[in-house]
C-alpha positions, 0 to 999 in steps of 0.5 A: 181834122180838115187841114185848111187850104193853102193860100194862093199867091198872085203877084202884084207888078206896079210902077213905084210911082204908084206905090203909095196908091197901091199900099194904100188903095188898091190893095187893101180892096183886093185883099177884103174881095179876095178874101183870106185864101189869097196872098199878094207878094210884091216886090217889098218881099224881096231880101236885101243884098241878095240875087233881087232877080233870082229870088222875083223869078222865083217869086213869079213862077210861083205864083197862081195868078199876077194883077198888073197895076 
């Protein structure tokens, strides 16, 4: 049995005044052109209380690719 490829994560950098748009425009129409290979983080992933800038460094240099909004 065929393992299936692991998702590619790009990071989405936006302004949060445009946070409402991009919840409910811009990424719901990249997801479906992206298709279910690909998964976006954005910084509604980080935890609460935590080191925000160790864990967005991380998250970042991890990442595969990064759309800038």
């Amino acid at each position: 049995m065929l393992t299936p490829p692991s998702p590619r994560t790009v990071f989405v950098s936006y302004s949060h005044q445009d946070l409402d748009w991009v919840k409910r425009d811009f990424l719901p129409q990249v997801r479906t052109a992206a298709g279910p290979s690909v998964e976006f983080w954005w910084d509604a992933g980080l935890t609460a209380n935590a080191k925000w800038t160790d864990q967005l460094e991380r998250q970042i240099a991890d990442c595969h690719g990064a759309i800038l909004v």
